[in-house]
TIZAPA-257811 format. One record per residue (C-alpha): residue in three letters; x, y, z. Coordinates in steps of 0.5 Angstrom, whole numbers, plus 500, padded with zeros to 3 digits. Example, Ala and Ser with C-alpha at 12.3 -4.5 7.8 and 13.67 -1.06 7.14 Angstrom:
<pts>
Ala525491516/Ser527498514/
</pts>
This chain:
<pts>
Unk500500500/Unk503507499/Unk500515500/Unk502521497/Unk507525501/Unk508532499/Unk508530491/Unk511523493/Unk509516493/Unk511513500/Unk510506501/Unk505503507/Unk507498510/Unk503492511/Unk505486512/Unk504479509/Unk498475514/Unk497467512/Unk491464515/Unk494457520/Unk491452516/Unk484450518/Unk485455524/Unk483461526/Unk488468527/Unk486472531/Unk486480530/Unk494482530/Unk497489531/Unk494494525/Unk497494519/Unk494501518/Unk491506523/Unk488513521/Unk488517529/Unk485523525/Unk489527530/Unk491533526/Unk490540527/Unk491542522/Unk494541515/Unk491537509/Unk494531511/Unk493524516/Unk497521518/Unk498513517/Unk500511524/Unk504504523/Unk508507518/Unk509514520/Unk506516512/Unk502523510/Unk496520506/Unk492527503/Unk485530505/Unk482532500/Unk477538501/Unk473543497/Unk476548501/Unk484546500/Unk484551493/Unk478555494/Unk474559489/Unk470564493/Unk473564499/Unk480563503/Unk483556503/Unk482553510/Unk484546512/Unk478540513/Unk474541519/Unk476537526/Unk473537532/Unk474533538/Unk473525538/Unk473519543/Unk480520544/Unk484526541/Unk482529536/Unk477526529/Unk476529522/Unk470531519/Unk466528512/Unk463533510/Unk459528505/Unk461531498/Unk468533499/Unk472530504/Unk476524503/Unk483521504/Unk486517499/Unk492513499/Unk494510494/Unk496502492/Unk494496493/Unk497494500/Unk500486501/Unk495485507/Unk493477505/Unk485477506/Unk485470505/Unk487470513/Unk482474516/Unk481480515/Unk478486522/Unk476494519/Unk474498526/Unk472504526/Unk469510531/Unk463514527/Unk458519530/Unk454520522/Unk451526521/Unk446524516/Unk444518512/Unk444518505/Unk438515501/Unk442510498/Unk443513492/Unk444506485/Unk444502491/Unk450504494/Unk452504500/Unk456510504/Unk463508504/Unk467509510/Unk473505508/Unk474501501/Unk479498497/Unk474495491/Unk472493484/Unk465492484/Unk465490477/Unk470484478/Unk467483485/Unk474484488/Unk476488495/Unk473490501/Unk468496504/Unk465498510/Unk459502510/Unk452505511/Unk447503507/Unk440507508/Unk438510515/Unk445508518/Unk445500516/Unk452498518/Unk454493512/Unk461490510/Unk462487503/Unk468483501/Unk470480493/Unk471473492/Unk473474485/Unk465471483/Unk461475488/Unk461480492/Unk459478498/Unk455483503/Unk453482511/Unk448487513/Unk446489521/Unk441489524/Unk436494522/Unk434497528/Unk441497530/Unk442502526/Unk449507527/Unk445511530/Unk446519528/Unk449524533/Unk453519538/Unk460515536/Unk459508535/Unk464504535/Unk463499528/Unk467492526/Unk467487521/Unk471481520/Unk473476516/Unk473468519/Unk477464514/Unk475458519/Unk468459519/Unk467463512/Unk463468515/Unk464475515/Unk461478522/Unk458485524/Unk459489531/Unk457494533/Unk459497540/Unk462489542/Unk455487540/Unk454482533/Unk449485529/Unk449481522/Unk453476519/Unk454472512/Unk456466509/Unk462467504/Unk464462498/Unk468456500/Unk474460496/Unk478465499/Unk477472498/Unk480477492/Unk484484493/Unk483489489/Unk490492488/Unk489496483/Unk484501487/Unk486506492/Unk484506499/Unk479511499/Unk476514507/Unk470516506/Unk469516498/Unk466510495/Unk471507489/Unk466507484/Unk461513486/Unk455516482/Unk455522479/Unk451527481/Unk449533476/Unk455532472/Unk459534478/Unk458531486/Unk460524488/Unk455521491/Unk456515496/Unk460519501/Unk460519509/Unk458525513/Unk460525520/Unk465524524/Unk470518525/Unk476516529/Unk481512530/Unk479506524/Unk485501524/Unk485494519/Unk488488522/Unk490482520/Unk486476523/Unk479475525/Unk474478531/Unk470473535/Unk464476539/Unk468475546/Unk474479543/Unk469484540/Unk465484547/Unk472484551/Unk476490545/Unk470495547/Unk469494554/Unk477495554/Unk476502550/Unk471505554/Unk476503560/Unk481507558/Unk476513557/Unk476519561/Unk470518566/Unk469510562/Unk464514557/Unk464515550/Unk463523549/Unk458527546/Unk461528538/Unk460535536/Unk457535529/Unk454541529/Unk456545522/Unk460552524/Unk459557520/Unk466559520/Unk468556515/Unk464560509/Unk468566512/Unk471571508/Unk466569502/Unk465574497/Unk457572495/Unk455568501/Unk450573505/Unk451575511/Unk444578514/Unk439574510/Unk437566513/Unk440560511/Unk443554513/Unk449554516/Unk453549510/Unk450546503/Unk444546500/Unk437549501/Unk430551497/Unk425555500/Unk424556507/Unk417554509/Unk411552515/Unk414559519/Unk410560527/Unk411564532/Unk410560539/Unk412562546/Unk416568544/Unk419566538/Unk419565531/Unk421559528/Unk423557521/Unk425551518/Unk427549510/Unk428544505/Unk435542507/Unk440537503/Unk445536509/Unk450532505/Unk452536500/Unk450544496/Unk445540491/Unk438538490/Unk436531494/Unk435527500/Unk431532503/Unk431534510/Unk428540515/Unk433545517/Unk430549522/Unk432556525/Unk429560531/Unk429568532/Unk426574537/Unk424578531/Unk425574524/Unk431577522/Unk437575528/Unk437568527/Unk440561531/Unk441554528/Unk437548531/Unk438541529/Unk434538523/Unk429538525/Unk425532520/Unk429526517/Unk427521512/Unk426515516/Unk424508514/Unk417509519/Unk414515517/Unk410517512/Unk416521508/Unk422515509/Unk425518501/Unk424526503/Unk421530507/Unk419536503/Unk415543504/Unk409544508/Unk407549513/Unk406550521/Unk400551525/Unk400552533/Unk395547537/Unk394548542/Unk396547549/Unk402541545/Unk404548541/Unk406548533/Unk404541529/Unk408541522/Unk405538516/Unk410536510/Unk410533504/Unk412525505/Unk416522499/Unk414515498/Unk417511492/Unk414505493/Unk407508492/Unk404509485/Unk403516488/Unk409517491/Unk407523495/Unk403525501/Unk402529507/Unk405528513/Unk405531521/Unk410532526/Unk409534533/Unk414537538/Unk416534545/Unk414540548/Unk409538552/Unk414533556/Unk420538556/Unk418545555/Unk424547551/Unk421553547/Unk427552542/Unk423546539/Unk429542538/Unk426535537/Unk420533534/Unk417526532/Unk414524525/Unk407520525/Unk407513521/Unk401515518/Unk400519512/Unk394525514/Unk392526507/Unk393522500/Unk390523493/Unk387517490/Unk386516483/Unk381519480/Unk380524485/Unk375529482/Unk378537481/Unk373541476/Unk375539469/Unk377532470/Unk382529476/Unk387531481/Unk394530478/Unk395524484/Unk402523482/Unk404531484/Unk401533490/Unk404537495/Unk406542500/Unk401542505/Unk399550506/Unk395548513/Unk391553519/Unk386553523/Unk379558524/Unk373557528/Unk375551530/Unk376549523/Unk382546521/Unk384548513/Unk389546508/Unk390547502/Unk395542497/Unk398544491/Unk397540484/Unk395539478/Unk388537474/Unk388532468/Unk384527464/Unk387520465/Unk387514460/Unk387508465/Unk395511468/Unk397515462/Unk395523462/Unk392525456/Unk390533458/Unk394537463/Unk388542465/Unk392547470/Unk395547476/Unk391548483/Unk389548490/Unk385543494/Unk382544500/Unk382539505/Unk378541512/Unk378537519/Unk376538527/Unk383536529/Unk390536526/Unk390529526/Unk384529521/Unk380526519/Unk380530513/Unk374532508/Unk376534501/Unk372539498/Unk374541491/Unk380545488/Unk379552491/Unk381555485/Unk385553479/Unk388556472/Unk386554465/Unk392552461/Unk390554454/Unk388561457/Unk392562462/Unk399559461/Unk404563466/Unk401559472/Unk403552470/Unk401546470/Unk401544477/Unk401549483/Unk407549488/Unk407551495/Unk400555495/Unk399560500/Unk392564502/Unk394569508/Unk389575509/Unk390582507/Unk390587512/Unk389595511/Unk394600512/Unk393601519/Unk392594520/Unk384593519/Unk381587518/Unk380588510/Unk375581508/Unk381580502/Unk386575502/Unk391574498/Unk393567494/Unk400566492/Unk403560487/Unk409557484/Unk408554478/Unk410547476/Unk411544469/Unk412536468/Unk418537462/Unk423542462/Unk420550462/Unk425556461/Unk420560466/Unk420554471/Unk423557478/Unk423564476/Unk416567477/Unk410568484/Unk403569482/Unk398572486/Unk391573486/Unk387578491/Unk379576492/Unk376573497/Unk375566500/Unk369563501/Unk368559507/Unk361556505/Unk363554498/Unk370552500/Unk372556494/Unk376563492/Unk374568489/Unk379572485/Unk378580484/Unk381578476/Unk382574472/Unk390574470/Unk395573476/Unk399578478/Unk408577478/Unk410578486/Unk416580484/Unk420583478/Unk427578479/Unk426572476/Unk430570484/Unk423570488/Unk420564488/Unk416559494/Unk412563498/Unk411561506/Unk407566510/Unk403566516/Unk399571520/Unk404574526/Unk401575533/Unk400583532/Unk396581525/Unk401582520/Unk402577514/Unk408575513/Unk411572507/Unk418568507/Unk421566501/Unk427563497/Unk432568493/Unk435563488/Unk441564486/Unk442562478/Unk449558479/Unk452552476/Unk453546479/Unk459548479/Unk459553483/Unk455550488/Unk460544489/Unk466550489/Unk462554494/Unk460549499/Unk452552499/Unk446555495/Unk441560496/Unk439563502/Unk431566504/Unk429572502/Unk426577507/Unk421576511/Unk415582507/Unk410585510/Unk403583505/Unk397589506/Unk392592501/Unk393598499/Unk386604498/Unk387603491/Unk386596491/Unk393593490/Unk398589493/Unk402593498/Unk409590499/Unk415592504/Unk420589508/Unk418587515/Unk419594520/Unk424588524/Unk430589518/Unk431596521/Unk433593526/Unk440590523/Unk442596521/Unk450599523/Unk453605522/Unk448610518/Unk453612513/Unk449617509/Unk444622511/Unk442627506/Unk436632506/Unk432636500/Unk438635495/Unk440635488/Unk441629485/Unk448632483/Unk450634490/Unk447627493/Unk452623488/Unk457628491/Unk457625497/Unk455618496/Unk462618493/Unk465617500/Unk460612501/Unk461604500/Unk459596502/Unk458590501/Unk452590506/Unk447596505/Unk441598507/Unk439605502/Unk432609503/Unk431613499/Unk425618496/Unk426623490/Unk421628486/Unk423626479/Unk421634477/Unk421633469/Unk426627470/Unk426622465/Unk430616469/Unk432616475/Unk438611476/Unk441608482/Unk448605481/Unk450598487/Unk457595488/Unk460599482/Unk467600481/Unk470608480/Unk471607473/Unk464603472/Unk467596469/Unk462593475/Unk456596477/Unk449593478/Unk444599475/Unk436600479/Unk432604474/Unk426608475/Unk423610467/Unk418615469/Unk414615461/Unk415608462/Unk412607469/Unk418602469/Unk422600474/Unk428595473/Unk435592474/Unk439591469/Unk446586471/Unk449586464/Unk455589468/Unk454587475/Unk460581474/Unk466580470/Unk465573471/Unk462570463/Unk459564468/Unk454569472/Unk447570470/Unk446577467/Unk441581463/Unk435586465/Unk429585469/Unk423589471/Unk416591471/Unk410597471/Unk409601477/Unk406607479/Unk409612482/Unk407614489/Unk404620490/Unk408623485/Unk414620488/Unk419615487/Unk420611494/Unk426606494/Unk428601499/Unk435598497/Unk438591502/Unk444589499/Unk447583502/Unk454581497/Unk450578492/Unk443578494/Unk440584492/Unk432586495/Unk430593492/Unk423595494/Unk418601490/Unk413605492/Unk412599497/Unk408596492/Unk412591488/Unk420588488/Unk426587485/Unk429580487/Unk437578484/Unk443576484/Unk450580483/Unk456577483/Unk461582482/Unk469579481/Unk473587483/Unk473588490/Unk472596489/Unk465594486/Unk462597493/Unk461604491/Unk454607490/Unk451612485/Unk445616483/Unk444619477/Unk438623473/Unk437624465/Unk433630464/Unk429635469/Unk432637477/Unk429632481/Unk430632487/Unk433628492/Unk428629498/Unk431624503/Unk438618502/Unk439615508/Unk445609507/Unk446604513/Unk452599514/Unk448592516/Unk451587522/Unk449580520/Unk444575522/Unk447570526/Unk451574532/Unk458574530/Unk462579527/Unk462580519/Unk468577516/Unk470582510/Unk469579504/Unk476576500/Unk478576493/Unk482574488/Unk488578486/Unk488581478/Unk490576474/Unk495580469/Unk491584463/Unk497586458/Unk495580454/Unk490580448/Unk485574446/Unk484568442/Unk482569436/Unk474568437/Unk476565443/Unk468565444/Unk464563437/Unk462571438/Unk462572431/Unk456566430/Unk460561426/Unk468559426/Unk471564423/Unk479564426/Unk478555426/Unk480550422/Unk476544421/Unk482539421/Unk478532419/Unk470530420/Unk463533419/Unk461534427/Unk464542427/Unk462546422/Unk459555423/Unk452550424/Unk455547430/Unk455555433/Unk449556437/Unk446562442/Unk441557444/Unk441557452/Unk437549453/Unk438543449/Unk431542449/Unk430537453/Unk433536460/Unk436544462/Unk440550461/Unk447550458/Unk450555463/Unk454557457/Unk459564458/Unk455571458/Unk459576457/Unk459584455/Unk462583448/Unk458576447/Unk451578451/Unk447572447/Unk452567449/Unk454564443/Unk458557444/Unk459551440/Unk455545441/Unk458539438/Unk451535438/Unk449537430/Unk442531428/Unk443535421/Unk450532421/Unk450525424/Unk449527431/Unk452523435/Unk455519430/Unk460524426/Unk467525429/Unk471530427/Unk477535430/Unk477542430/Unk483548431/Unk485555433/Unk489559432/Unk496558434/Unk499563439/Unk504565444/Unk502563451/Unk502569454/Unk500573462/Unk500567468/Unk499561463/Unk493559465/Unk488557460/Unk480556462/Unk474554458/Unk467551459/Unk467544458/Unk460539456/Unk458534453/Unk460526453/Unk466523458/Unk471520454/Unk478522455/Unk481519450/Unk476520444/Unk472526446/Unk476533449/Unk478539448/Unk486539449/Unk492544450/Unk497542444/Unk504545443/Unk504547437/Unk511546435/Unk510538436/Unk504536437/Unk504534444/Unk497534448/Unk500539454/Unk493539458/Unk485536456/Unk479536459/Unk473531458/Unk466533458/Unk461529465/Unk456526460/Unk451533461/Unk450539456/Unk451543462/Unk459547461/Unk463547467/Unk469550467/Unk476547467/Unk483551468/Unk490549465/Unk496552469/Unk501551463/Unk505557467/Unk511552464/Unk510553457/Unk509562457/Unk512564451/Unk511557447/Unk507558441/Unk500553443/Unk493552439/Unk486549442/Unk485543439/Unk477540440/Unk477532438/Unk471528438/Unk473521435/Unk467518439/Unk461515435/Unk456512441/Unk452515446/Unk454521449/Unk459522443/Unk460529443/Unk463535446/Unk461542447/Unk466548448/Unk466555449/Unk469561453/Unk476559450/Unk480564455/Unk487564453/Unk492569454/Unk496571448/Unk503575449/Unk503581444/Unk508582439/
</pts>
């Protein structure tokens, strides 16, 4: 066995073990030992021989933030490293010469954070050296809800023993896990804490290494790939002191080994493991938000089921603890006094094999019953049902602990509601297959819930007609149910009304108060529109419509026809909201945050909650929306104060003012002006800025992002929306939080997005006016402080790369065709290959480069059905040049992966030879690759696109070719 070491490749020594003939070998001293004892640094060390072996890590060349090392914390003994379920994994590297044919024991302390689903019927892997094609090497592992499993090739089977279901290792507590191998018996065992927990008969044959493996911690040998981009089937959690040893454990020396272990520790008793995620390990990034909610590590969707109780306000939302990507989903949870200081809690739903959601635990709502306090309904996620969602309901155990936090809470087994097929919904069925987002509260004694769906005609199980998305009511006396259906509270006609979709998501129906706060009789219902195939529109838009709900008739009668856009963004999106004890309706939110997945496994998170607004009906009729007064409450240090102003003279003193984290109020009397412009994170000299615009002819107020980032892998363009104006003046109300950006008009209608700017002096602000003498009335700017009780860490960029080099002939395909290419041999490329199309029509978007020059984003698709699709092959060439600048060479990558028939390549143009290439990851969507070819500045180099594949996937996409040339 061998491990990296500073670039070298030491040896592990493992020492050869041969089983007594027809006996049985106890376990021996370790061969290897990992302590996970470091402090520091990126490396473990392998203790019997003394060898470094390399822990990988997102963050050990991070992209956003400064580097840092893995995360540690204390474990049973000394210190234990923490997975962090998509990044983290020490390789060492060779086959090792520990002779399975004589027994084999693996050990190991793990304290699991979270299980993953199980995804290709993978186990997690905590330790393997293994080939599961030729059924060789071994693993030890999690399957499904912590099932502790060991396989071991035989060369003709891979044979696997599995403990005892409900001797799961169990999450937030070490346990200790042993698997053997008995020769003599020829039975692999299981233990857990001393105790045997599962065994399996092996063949009558001795087991198989798998030499040409490395052995991975924490990392399946063969994962799956997730999104083109994360490697699933990883552990997450803490481990301690794993050992392999030669020989076999029998149940007395396991019972004896661990009765020694806890022995030996301080007060005979396992510690308590601190697993809980620090948000210190984002700091200094650049585009993480600062005083907006969200988790403090990986992915989240919409915050959702918000409820005041006992002084407090809870929030929870749609969580993947295991990595920033879409799946396994859990209920984060979050506790404030004002909805905007938060505090973490642990999770507070997880799949489990004995409720109603054991394959996701997805959006619902909260409602206070009473003296046990809130109950929680969710969205239960089934596969093995024909209709795989369901509504489910959570009750805390505060009745038996008092603890207002509500930190724990127990998932009933049985569903609350379920859609059978056939369900009537006005026009034809509800869409049995989707329905979800229980929205639930309770009336008069009446309890309400509203589930998100669509109606459809079916064929026997095949959908012939989608009518439209809706909303089903359900009522009851009790949480528990049972429920009665009453029909679709409201619905959309696709064939009149497209822009609500075809299946309604997370709809919510909250009473609208009048600007004092009186009762109104109007409520509000809000939605998110859902398409089955891929939409362009789909996770961009809120709908609303205003009207009044009739209780009688189970039924929702809007004011008009057409919905209505929440927000103007394209960001806003999944609504929750609630009524808050002094009246208000609250509406939370998620703000997307448009990166590739790329960015989100390089980053560590995505998305965050939007700010909690404030919903009333204004004298007029319309929607007034404004942040919740709470917000003010995050202000800092008042920056600027101008009264009765020129807007030239305002600009004059906003020019001392800056940051990355803002609150900006602003009323103007436009007098005569044609726009008023407000510019946020702009650079002195305006190569980034984010521009808010009000154009008084148009009555329109938009932002328009075309240089809000120098990054071609940033989403840009212009948004925006008709508003009046408010009495005759504009009123603004900006909150910047790096890259989230909230701007409110009139108190009537929003602007939510996304900037990222690359600059670090991309922190100015600036007001501007075409035409007219409007007049500044008043401007107020504060510093904001964040939202979770620590100290902002400032933000860390990138120092500038050098810009004395000049671009690759038509580095980005901008002029339509291939001009300054060659086509060396094949069809596959051609000027039809180049294309502005930002879909492939049949799964997502490209993610290709948007840049100033190139707004349209032009890019080569190497897919052409007109020229052989995927069957044509063919090489294409640039321009030979001088390397030049830092010599790094980045490009946008997609397509098939196969290295050797399918790249895009670096190529000395002297003698041909292949300085760097990149493969695509069986996706269209580009991620982007860097060659540090620093070594061949001054060599002339051209770019070679090589498509010599012919089967499925046989094609590769480039754009953005970024290649510094030396000028002559």
């Amino acid at each position: 066995m061998s491990a990296a070491v500073g670039g070298a490749v030491v040896p592990l020594s493992f020492a050869p073990v041969s089983a007594a003939a027809g006996g049985r070998s106890g376990p021996q001293e370790p061969t290897a030992r990992w302590d996970f004892d470091e402090r520091s640094g990126a490396v473990a060390r392998e203790a019997v021989s003394g060898s470094a072996t390399p822990v990988e890590h997102v963050f050990d060349d991070a992209r956003y933030k400064p580097d840092s090392d893995p995360v540690r914390r204390r474990g049973v003994r000394g210190r234990a490293l923490y997975f962090d379920g998509y990044s983290t994994c020490v390789t060492a590297e060779g086959p090792g010469r520990l002779d399975l044919a004589g027994g084999v024991t693996v050990d190991v302390w793990i304290a699991p954070y979270a299980y993953e689903h199980g995804i290709d019927g993978k186990p997690q892997a905590l330790v393997n050296q293994h080939d599961p094609g030729t059924r060789t090497g071994f693993l030890l592992g999690l399957r499904r809800f912590g099932q502790v499993v060991f396989q071991l090739g035989f060369g003709t089977e891979l044979i696997e023993v599995k403990g005892a279901p409900d001797r799961p290792a169990a999450k937030g507590r070490w346990s200790h896990v042993a698997a053997t191998y008995d020769p003599a018996d020829r039975r692999l065992r299981l233990y857990l804490d001393g105790r045997l927990i599962g065994t399996a008969t092996t063949p009558d044959k001795d087991p198989e290494a798998a030499p040409g493996e490395p052995l991975l911690i924490g990392k399946h040998n063969r994962p799956t790939l997730l999104n083109g981009e994360f490697h699933a089937n990883m552990y997450m959690g803490l481990m301690d002191s794993l050992a392999i040893r030669p020989g076999t454990l029998d149940d007395a020396t396991a019972r004896r080994e661990h009765a020694e272990k806890l022995a030996a520790l301080p007060g005979h008793r396992v510690p308590r493991p601190d697993l809980a995620p620090h948000r210190t390990r984002f700091d200094g990034d650049r585009h993480r938000p600062q005083f907006h909610m969200l988790p403090p590590w990986h992915w989240m969707n919409e915050p959702h089921a918000p409820v005041y109780f006992k002084g407090k306000y809870h929030i929870f939302y749609q969580h993947d603890p295991l990595g920033p990507f879409w799946g396994q989903i859990h209920w984060g949870h979050a506790v404030s006094t004002d909805m905007v200081h938060w505090r973490d809690l642990p999770l507070a739903l997880a799949p489990t094999a004995d409720s109603a959601g054991p394959d996701g635990i997805w959006s619902g709502s909260a409602c206070v019953d009473g003296d046990r306090g809130p109950v929680l309904f969710f969205t239960g996620g089934d596969d093995r049902l024909p209709h795989r969602q369901r509504t489910g309901l959570a009750v805390s155990t505060y009745q038996a602990d008092g603890d207002t936090d509500l930190p724990t809470w127990t998932m009933r087994s049985q569903p609350v509601t379920e859609a059978p097929a056939g369900l009537p919904a006005g026009p034809g069925t509800a869409w049995a297959e989707n329905f979800r987002d229980p929205f639930v509260w309770e009336e008069d004694g009446v309890w309400y819930q509203l589930v998100g769906s669509g109606i459809v005609d079916y064929d026997g199980a095949q959908v012939t007609r989608k009518h439209g998305g809706t909303a089903l009511l359900y009522t009851a006396r009790r949480p528990e149910g049972p429920w009665t259906y009453r029909g679709p509270l409201h619905r959309n006609d696709l064939g009149t009304l497209p822009e609500p979709g075809e299946v309604w998501e997370l709809p919510v129906l909250l009473p609208l108060p009048g600007p004092r706060g009186r009762r109104t009789g109007k409520h509000i219902l809000l939605i998110c529109p859902w398409w089955e195939a891929f939409n362009p529109n789909a996770v961009k838009h809120t709908y609303y419509w205003i009207g009044t709900f009739d209780k009688r008739e189970h039924r929702f009668v809007p004011d008009h026809d057409e919905p209505r856009e929440f927000d103007f963004g394209e960001h806003f999106t999944g609504p929750s909201g609630f009524v808050t004890p002094d009246g208000r309706s609250v509406v939370f939110s998620i703000t997307q945050d448009r990166r590739t997945e790329q960015q989100h496994a390089q980053s560590g998170w995505a998305h965050n909650a939007g700010m909690p607004v404030s919903l009333s009906l204004r004298q007029d009729g319309t929607l007034g929306v404004e942040p919740i007064a709470e917000a003010a409450g995050l202000r800092g240090r008042r920056l600027a104060r101008i009264r009765q102003s020129s807007v030239a003279e305002a600009n004059r003193r906003l020019a001392g003012v800056s940051g990355d984290l803002l609150d900006i109020s602003a009323v103007i009397e436009p007098r005569g002006a044609r726009t008023i412009t407000l510019a946020v994170r702009a650079c002195a000299d305006g190569t980034e800025q984010t521009l808010l615009t009000y154009d008084m002819a148009e009555h329109r107020f938009l932002i328009d992002r075309s240089r809000s980032s120098l990054d071609p892998d940033v989403r840009k363009g212009v948004h925006g929306g008709n508003v009046a104006l408010d009495g005759g003046r504009l009123t603004l109300r900006v909150l910047l939080d790096r890259s989230m950006l909230e701007a409110y008009v009139n108190g009537t209608n929003s602007i939510t997005s996304r900037v990222y700017p690359t600059r670090e002096d991309a922190t100015g602000l600036r007001l501007t006016s075409e035409g007219g003498s409007a007049r500044v009335v008043s401007l107020d700017v504060w510093r904001m402080n964040g939202a979770y009780g620590t100290p902002v860490v400032p933000a860390a960029y990138d120092p500038p790369r050098p810009a004395d080099v000049d671009a690759l002939p038509n580095h980005d395909f901008a002029t339509g065709d291939l001009t300054g290419w060659t086509v060396v041999a094949g069809t596959t490329f051609s000027d039809a290959n180049v294309t502005t199309r930002t879909d492939w029509g049949w799964g997502g978007p490209f993610h290709q480069a948007e840049t100033e020059d190139d707004p349209t984003g032009h890019h080569l698709w190497g897919f052409n059905p007109s020229a052989g699709g995927d069957g044509a092959t063919g090489v294409l060439r640039s321009t030979p040049v001088v390397l030049g600048g830092d010599g790094v060479i980045d490009l946008l990558v997609s397509g098939g992966n196969d290295p050797d028939r399918l790249y895009a390549a670096a190529v000395c143009a002297d003698d041909g030879k292949v300085l760097a290439r990149a493969t695509g990851r069986g996706t269209e969507q580009y991620r982007r690759v860097a060659f540090d070819l620093s070594a061949h500045i001054g060599d002339r180099i051209y770019i070679e696109i090589v498509d010599r594949a012919d089967g499925g996937w046989g094609h590769i996409n480039v754009a953005d070719v970024n290649v510094p040339v030396r000028r002559s």
